[in-house]
N, C-alpha and C positions, 0 to 999 in steps of 0.2 A: 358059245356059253356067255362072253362078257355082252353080246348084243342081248340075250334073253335076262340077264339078270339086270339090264339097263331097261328094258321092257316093264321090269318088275317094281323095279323103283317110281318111274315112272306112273303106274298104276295105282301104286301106294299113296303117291303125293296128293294124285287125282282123290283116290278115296276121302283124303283127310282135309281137304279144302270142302266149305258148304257148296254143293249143287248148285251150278247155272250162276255163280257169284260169278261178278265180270269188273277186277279187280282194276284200277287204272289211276296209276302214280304221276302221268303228265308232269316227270322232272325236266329240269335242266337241261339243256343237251349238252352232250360232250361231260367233262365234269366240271361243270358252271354249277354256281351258288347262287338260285335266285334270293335277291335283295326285295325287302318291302318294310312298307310301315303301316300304321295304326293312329290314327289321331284327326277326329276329324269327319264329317259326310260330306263335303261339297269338292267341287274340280279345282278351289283356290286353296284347298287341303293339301292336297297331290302334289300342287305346284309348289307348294310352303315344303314340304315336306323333302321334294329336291332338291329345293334350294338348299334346306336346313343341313342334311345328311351329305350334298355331294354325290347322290347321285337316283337320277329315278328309279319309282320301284316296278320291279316286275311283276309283283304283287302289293295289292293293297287293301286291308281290312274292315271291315264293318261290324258290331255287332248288333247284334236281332234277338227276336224272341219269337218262339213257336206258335207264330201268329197269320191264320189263313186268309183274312178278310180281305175284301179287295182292294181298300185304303191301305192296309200294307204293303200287298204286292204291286201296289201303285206306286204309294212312295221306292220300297227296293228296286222297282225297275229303274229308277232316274240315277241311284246309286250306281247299276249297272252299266246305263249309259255315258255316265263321267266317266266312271273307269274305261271303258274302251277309247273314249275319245280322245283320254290321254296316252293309250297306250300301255294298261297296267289287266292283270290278271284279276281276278276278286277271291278274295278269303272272307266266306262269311262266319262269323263267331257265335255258334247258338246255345244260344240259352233258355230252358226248359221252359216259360213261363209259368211257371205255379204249378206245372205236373209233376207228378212224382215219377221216380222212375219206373216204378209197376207200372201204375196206369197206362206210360206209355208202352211197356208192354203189351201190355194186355190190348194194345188199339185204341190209347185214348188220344192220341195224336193223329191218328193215321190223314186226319182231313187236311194237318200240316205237309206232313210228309210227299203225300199225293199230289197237291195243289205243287210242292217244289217240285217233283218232278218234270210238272208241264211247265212250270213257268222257268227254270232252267233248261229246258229243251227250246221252249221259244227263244229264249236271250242268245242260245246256240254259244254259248263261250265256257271254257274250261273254268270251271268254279271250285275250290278249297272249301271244303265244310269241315268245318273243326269243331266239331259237336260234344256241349256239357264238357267245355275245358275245366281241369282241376276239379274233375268229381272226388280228388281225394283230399282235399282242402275242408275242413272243418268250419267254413266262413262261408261259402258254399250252402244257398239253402239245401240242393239237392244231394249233398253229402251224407255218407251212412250215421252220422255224427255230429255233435255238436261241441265246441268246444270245450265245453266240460266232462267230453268222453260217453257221453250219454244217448242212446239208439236213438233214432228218429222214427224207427219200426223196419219191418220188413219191407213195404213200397220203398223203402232209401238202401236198401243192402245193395252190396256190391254184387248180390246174384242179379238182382235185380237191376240192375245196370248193365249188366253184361247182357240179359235178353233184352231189354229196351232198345240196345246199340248194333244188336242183330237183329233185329225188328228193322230198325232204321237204314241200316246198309243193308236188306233184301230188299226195301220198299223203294229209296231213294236211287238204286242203282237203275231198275225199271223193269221192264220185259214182259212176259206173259202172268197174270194173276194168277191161274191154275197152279204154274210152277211156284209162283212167290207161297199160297198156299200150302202146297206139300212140303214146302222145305220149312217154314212157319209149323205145320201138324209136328214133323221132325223135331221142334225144338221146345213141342208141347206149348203151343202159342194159339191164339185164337188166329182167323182168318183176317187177309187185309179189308177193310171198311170201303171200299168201291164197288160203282158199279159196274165200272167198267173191266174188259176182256183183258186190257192191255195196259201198259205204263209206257210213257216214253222214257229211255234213254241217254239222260242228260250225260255232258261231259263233266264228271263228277268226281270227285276224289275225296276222301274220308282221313281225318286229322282224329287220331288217338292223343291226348295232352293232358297226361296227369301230372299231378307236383312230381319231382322227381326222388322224394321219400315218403312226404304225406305233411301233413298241420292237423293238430301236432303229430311230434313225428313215433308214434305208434305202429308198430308192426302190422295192427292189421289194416292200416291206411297206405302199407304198401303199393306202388301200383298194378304190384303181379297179381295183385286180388281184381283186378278191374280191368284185367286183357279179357277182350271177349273171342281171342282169337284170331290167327293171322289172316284165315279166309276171309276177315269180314273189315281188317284196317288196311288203308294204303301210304298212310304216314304214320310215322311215330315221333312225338315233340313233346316238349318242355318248354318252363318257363322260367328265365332267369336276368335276375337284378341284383344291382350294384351293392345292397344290402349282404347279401350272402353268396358272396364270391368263390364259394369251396370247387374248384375242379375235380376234385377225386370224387366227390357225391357224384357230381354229374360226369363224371368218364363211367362210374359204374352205371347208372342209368342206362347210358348209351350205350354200354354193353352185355345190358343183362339178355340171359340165351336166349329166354320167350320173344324177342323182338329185334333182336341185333344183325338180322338180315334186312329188316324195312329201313327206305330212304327216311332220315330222321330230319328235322326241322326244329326251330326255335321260332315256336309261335306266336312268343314276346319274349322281349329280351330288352336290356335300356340299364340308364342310370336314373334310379331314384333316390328324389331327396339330393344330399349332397352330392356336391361335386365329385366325380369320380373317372379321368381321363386313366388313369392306372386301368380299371375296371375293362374300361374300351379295347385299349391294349392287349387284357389277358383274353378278352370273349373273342377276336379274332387270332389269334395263336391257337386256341383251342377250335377253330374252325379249321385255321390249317394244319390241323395235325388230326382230325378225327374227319376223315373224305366220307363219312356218308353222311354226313351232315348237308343237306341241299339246298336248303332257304332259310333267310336269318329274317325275322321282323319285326324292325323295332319300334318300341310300343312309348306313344306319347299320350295315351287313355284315351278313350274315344272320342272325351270332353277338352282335350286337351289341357290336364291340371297341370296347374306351374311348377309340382315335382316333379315330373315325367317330361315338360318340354323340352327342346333341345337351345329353344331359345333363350333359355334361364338355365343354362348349362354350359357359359360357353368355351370353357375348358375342355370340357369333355366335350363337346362338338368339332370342336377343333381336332381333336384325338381322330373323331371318327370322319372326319373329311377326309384325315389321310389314311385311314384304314381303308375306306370304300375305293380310292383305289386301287384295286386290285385286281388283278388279270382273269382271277377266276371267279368273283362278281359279277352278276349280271344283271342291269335292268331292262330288260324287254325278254321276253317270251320270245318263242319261234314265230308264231302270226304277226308280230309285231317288228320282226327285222331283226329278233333277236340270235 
């Protein structure tokens, strides 16, 4: 009896996850914390960024825009090549370029998508895609809203988000077209744009990161309006700074039921603007007290602006030299000796 109704649950689970999704979280091992950062394109980035923090990152960030050409995937592949040669994971941070989110429903990105496929199958390395972070941010062109609480239309709704990012994670995970198709008809979506039979199967992992209430913080800019569902994310993250320090916002985030079984991350995190080594302090206590928390990474802006660097912080750098170490920190990946 208790084998068949274990049969039965089992079957269930299966039903309620999307068909042929081939989900892959590539955490930590053991219960390690991978550490990373954000600031910066070149390999003298990485190394600043060691020094600055105390300790390399297992991951390190870039962000991009939903661009196929072959001068981009020229330049991204050199970003790719740094980071390996240092030793670091890649998180790329995408951003829609000027599509909406319908559109890319409906297949008007797919030539992006596709193109990542193979060019993450070629680079052959475990990649973090944290796709349209803070869709629930009002500052956000691709948000349902504008700051003055006002639609953007329907191509910005949070439905509309939520098929764009299942579109995205059927297309981007890879495998047979047919099947990416029927499961695409199933969610009343147009067909992938290839010609091809087949997608390759990059080592690929999907970053869900909405504010962790909204801007402003409006009920319906919740992030529970903008889960598109467990079968289709393998992270779940946020983003937090020294400005708004509230732990109870973000303990309920981190525990709301639609998502409080995914490995969670902090996708940026940091001190901006003033000094704040208290801040440092509290963001690591809340890491070790909340274990599914798995990678923390701290954000000095891409450009590296003198409010976000660590270098112009050096109190609060200080804080986190001695925070990073820590037992259950880790900067290197398993490929890398980690």
């Amino acid at each position: 009896m208790k084998l068949r109704l274990a049969l039965i649950v089992v079957l269930a689970i299966a039903l309620l996850a999307p068909a042929g999704a081939r989900a892959a979280a590539f955490l930590p091992p053991g219960n390690k914390v991978f550490w990373g950062g954000i600031g910066g394109y070149e390999k003298s980035n990485i190394r600043d960024f060691t020094k600055q923090s105390g300790k390399h990152p297992a991951v390190y960030g870039f962000f991009v825009k939903m661009k196929a050409g072959k001068s981009d995937l020229h330049w991204l592949g050199f970003r790719f090549e740094y980071a390996a040669a240092l030793k670091s994971r890649v998180m790329l941070n995408v951003e829609p370029a000027g599509k909406s989110m319908g559109s890319i429903a409906r297949g008007g990105a797919d030539g992006w998508l596709t193109a990542m496929t193979r060019f993450l199958t070629q680079y052959d390395q475990v990649t973090y895609l944290r796709l349209w972070s803070e869709m629930n941010n009002a500052v956000n062109p691709y948000s349902p809203y504008d700051l003055s609480g006002r639609s953007r239309g329907p191509d910005y709704s949070a439905s509309a988000f939520k098929q764009a990012w299942r579109r995205a994670a059927i297309v981007l995970r890879g495998g047979s077209v047919a099947k990416m198709n029927r499961r695409l008809r199933r969610l009343r979506l147009p067909k992938v744009k290839t010609g091809a039979d087949t997608l390759p199967k990059p080592k690929v992992s999907l970053f869900w990161v909405p504010l962790s209430f909204g801007n402003p913080e409006s009920e319906r800019l919740h992030p529970k309006h903008f889960w598109p569902g467990a079968g289709y994310v393998d992270w779940v993250g946020t983003t937090w700074y020294s400005p708004h320090p509230n732990s109870g916002a973000m303990s309920s985030f981190y525990n709301y039921p639609k998502w409080r079984r995914k490995p969670f991350a902090f996708a940026e995190w940091g001190v901006w603007g003033a000094e704040s080594p208290g801040f440092v302090h509290q963001f690591f206590g809340f890491l070790k007290s909340h274990p599914r928390v798995r990678m923390a990474i701290y954000y000095q802006s891409a450009t590296l602006k003198s409010e976000f660097r660590l270098s112009t912080h050096p109190r609060s750098r200080a804080a986190l030299r001695q925070r990073t170490d820590w037992s259950r920190l880790t900067g290197l990946a398993p490929e890398f000796g980690g």
